[in-house]
Structures are given as structure tokens and as C-alpha cells.
TINUPA-534164 format. One line per field, with one value per residue: residue number from 0; residue in one letter; x, y, z of N, C-alpha, C in turn. Coordinates in steps of 0.2 Angstrom, whole numbers, plus 5000, padded with zeros to 4 digits. Atoms other than C-alpha are relative to their C-alpha. Example, Ala and Ser with C-alpha at 12.3 -4.5 7.8 and 13.67 -1.06 7.14 Angstrom:
BEGIN
n: 0/1
res: a/s
n_u: 5004/4996
n_v: 4994/4994
n_w: 5000/4999
ca_u: 5062/5068
ca_v: 4978/4995
ca_w: 5039/5036
c_u: 5004/4996
c_v: 5006/5005
c_w: 5000/5003
***
This chain:
BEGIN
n: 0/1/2/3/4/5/6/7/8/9/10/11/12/13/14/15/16/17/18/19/20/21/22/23/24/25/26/27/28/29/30/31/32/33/34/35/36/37/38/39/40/41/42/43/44/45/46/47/48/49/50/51/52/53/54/55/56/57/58/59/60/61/62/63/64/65/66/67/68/69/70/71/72/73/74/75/76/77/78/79/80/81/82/83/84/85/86/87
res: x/x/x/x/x/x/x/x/x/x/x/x/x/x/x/x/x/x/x/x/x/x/x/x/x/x/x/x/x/x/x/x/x/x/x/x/x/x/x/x/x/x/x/x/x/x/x/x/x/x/x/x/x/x/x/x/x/x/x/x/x/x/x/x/x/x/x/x/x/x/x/x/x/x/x/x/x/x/x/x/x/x/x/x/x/x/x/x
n_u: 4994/4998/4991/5000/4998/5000/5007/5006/4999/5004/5002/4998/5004/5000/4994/4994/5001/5000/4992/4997/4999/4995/5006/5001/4995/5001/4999/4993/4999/5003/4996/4997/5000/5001/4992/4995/4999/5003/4998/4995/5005/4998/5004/5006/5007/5001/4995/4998/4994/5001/4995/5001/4995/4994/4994/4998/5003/5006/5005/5004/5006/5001/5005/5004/5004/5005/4995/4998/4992/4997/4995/4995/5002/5000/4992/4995/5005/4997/4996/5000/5002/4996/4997/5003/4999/4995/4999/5000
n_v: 4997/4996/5000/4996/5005/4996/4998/4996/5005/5007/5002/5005/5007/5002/5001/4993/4996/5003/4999/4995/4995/5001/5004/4995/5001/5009/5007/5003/5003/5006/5003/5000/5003/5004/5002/5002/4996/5001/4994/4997/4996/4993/4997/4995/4999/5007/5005/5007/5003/5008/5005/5007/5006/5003/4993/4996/4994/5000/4995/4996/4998/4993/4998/5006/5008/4998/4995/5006/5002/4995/5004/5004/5002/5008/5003/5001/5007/5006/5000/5004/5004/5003/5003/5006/5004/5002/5004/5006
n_w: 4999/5005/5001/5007/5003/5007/5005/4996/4994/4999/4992/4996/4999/4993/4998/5000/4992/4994/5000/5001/4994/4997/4991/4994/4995/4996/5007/5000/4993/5001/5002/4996/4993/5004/5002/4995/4996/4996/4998/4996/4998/4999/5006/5000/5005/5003/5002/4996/5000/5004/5002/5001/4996/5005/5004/4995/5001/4998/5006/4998/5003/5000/5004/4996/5005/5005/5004/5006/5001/5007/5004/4998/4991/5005/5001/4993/4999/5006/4997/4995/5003/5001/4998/4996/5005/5002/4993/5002
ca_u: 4944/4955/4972/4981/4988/4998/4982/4971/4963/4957/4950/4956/4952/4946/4960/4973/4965/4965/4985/4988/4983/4995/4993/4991/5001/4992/4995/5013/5013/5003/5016/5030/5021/5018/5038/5040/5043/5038/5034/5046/5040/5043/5042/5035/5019/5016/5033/5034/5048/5051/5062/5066/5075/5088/5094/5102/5095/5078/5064/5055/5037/5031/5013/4996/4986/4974/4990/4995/5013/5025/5037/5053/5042/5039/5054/5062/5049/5055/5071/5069/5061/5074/5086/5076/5077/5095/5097/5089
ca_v: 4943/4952/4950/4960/4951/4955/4955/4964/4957/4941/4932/4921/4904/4899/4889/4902/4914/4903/4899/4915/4921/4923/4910/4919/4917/4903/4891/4894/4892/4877/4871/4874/4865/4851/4849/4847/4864/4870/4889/4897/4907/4927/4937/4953/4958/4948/4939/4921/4912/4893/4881/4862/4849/4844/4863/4874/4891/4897/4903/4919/4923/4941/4946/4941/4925/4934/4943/4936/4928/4940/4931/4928/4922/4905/4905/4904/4890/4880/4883/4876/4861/4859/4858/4845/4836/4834/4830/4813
ca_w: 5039/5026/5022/5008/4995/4978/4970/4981/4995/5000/5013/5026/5027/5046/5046/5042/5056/5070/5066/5063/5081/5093/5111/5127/5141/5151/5134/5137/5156/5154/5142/5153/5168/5154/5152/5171/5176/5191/5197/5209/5223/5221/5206/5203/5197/5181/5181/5185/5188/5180/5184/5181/5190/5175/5168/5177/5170/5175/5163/5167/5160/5158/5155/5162/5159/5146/5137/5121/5118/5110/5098/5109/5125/5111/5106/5124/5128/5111/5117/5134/5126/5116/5128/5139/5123/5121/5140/5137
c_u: 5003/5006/5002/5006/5004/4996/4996/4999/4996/5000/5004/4995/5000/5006/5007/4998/5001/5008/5001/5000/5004/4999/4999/5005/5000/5002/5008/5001/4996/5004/5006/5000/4999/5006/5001/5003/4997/5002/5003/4996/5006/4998/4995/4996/4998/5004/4999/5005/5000/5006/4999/5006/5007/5003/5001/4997/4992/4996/4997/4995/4997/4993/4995/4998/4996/5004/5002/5009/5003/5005/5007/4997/5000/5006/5004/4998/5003/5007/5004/4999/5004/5005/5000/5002/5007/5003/4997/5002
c_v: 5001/5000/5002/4992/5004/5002/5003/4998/4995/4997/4993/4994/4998/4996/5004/5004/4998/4999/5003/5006/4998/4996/5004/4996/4996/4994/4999/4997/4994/4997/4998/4995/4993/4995/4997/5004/5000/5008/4999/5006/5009/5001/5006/5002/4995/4996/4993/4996/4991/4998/4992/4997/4998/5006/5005/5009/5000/5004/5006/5003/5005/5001/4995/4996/5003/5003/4996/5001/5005/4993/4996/4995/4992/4999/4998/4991/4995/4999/4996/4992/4995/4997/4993/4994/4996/4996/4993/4995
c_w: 4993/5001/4993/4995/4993/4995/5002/5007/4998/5006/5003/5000/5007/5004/5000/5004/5005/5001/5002/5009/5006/5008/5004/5004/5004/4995/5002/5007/5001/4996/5002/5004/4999/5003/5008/5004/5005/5003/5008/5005/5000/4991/5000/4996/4996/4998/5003/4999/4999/5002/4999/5002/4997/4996/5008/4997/5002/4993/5004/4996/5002/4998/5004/4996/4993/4994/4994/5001/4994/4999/5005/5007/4995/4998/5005/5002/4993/5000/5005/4998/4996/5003/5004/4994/5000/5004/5000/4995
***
């Protein structure tokens, strides 16, 4: 792998790739159901609905299982996490 650099390019170190690649959507919904959530029945297509016992807002997760995580979907998730946090 190839990444640019102020100097030209240079290569990735196996450990920098692997980081660098985005989860998929089962890693987060499996981190979710980690926390304690629990899907909701409805939702359409590939939305699924999340909630938990001790918050009153619900999560909703967009995209299939094989799809990789955009940026805010991880954010919401570290979000929610954190709020369970503060509730203890």
C-alpha cells in the first residue's frame, strides 16, 4: 500500500493499514448489543433501530452488515457509550 507523503510516497506499515480501514456495520451493531442494546422491531430496508433500557433516545443504524461505517455512524455509537457511562 501507498500513501503520499511530503516527500514522495511511502509505504504503509501493516499496522497503519489495518487501523486505517474503516469497520463495517456488523462491528458496530455487535458493539451496540455489547452495551446492552437491544434491536427494535420495524425499520426499513437496512435501517435498524436500537434502543436501551436506561436512555431515553433510540439509535438508528443505516447500511448493510458488509457496508463499512461512515464517520458519524462511530461517532453516534461513542456518543451513546458515552452517555451509558455517565448514567453509572
Amino acid at each position: 500500500m501507498l500513501k503520499k507523503s511530503t516527500k514522495g510516497l511511502a509505504y504503509y506499515t501493516l499496522k497503519e493499514y489495518i487501523l486505517s480501514m474503516p469497520r463495517k456495520i456488523r462491528q458496530l451493531l455487535s458493539d451496540y448489543q455489547r452495551a446492552g442494546f437491544t434491536l427494535e422491531k420495524g425499520g426499513k430496508g437496512s435501517h435498524r433501530k436500537l434502543s436501551h433500557p436506561k436512555l431515553d433516545k433510540k439509535a438508528t443504524l443505516s447500511g448493510k452488515l458488509g457496508h463499512d461505517a461512515k464517520t458519524y455512524q462511530e461517532r453516534d455509537l461513542a456518543d451513546f457509550l458515552k452517555q451509558l457511562k455517565e448514567q453509572e
